[in-house]
C-alpha positions in Angstrom: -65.2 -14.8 19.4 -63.8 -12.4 16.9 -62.1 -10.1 20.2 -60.0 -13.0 20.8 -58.4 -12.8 17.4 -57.1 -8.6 19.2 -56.4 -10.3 22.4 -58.9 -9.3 24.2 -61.2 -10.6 26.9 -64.9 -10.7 27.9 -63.6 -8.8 31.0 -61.6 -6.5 29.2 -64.4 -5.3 26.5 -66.7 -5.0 29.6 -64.5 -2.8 31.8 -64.1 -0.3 28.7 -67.2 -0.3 27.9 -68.4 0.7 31.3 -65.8 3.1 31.1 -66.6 4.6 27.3 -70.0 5.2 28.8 -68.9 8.0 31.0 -67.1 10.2 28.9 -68.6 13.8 28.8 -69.0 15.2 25.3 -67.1 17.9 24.1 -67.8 21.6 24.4 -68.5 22.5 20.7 -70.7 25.1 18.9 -73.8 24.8 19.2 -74.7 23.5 15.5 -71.8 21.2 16.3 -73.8 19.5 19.3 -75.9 16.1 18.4 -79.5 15.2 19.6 -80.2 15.0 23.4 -80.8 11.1 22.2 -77.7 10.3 22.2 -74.4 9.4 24.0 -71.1 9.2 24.1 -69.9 5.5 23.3 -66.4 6.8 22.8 -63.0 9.0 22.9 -60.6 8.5 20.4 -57.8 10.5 19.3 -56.9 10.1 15.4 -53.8 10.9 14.7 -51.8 10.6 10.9 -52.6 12.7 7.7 -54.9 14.6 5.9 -54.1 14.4 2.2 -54.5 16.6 -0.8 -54.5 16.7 -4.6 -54.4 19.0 -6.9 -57.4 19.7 -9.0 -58.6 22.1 -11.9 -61.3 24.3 -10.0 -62.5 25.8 -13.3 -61.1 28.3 -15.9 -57.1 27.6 -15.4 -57.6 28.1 -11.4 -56.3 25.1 -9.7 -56.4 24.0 -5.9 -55.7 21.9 -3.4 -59.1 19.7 -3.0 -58.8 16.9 0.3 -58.9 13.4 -1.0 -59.0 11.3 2.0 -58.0 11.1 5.9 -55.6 8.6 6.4 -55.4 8.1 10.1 -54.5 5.8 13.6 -57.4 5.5 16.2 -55.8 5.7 19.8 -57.3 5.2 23.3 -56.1 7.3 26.3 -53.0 5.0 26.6 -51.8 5.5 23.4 -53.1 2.1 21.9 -53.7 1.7 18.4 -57.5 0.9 18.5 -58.9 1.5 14.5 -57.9 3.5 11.4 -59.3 6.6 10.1 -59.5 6.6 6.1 -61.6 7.2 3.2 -65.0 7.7 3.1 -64.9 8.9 5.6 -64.7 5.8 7.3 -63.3 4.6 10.6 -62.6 1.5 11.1 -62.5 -0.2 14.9 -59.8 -3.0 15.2 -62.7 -5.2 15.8 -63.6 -5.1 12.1 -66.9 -2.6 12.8 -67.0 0.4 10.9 -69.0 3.6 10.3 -69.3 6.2 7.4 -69.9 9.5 8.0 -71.4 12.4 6.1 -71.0 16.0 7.3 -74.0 17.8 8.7 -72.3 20.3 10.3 -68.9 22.4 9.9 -67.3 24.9 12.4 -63.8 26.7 12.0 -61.2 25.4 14.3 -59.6 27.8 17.1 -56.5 27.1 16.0 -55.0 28.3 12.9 -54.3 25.7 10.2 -56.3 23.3 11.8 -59.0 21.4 9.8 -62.1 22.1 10.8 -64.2 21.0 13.5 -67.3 18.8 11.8 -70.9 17.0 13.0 -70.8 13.8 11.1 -73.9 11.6 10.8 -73.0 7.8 10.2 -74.0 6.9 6.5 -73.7 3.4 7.3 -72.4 0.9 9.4 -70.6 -2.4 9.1 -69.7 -5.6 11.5 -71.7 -6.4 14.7 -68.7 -4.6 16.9 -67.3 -1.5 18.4 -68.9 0.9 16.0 -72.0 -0.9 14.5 -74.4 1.1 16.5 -73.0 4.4 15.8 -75.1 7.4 14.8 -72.7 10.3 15.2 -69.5 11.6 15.1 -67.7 14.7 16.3 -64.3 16.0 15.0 -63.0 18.7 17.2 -59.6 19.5 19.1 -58.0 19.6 15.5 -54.6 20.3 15.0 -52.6 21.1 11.5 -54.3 19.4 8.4 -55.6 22.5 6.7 -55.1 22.9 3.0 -51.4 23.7 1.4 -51.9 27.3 0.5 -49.3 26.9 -2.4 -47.8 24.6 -4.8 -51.1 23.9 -7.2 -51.1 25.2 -10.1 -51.5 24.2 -14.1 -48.4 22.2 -14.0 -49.4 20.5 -10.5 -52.5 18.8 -12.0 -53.0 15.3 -10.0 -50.0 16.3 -7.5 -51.0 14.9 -4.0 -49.7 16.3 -0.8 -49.7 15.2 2.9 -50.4 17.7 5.9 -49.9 16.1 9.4 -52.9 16.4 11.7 -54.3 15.1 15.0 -58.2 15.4 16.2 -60.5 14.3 18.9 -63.0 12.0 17.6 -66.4 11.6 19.8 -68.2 8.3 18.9 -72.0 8.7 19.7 -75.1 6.0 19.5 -78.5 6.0 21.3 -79.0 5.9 25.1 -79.5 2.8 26.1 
């Protein structure tokens, strides 16, 4: 079985999943929240980069435009379980994979924090951890917001790195 190949067991993937099924959803805005038919599947914390590259936005104005996430997937524990990259994709260590569009935006509490976002899976790939996902929710952001300086007519193509962490809610139908 392809779990083996991550080390873990039949037991193990059972255990956390009974336990992935009782986490609560966030408390987010209310155009932030996803249809009553769903549920959490899982928690994850991402934690890595949100980077940026500087683009002409029209008559010699210039700014910093994101080009992709590029992101670790952690449990509770501080285990490495996927990768957060373009796409946006994440990407379970499992193989499985979902791609998100935003539905829904929401400014974060915190200054210079990304936004918090309603994402609706795009598709799906592999038969594991994330294949039956229908939703995601990015909230609890910290850092990643746009550079507010350094792009300008001489920058063009310049790409910059911003540190960021977030709360990532994994959702799929009830069962």
């Amino acid at each position: 079985m392809t779990f083996r190949r991550y080390g873990w067991s039949a037991a193990l993937l059972l255990a956390w999943g009974h336990a992935a099924a009782q986490v609560p959803p966030p408390e987010v805005p209310q155009n932030l929240r996803t249809p009553a038919t769903e549920t959490v599947l899982l928690k994850a914390q991402g934690r890595g980069k949100q980077i940026y590259a500087c683009k002409a936005a029209g008559a010699g104005h210039f700014e910093w435009t994101l080009e992709r996430p590029q992101a670790e997937l952690l449990n509770d524990h501080g285990q490495v379980i996927g990768k957060h990259y373009e796409g946006p994709t994440w990407e379970a260590s499992d193989g499985s994979k979902v791609t998100g569009q935003v539905e829904q935006r929401a400014n974060a509490p915190r200054a210079g924090a990304v936004p918090w976002l309603l994402l609706k899976a795009k598709s799906t790939q592999g038969s594991g951890t994330f294949s039956r996902v229908n939703y995601i929710q990015r909230v609890a952001t910290q850092g990643g917001a746009a550079p507010t300086e350094g792009c300008d007519s001489s920058h063009p193509g310049a790409e910059m790195s911003i540190e960021y962490s977030a709360d990532y809610y994994f959702y799929i139908p009830h069962p």
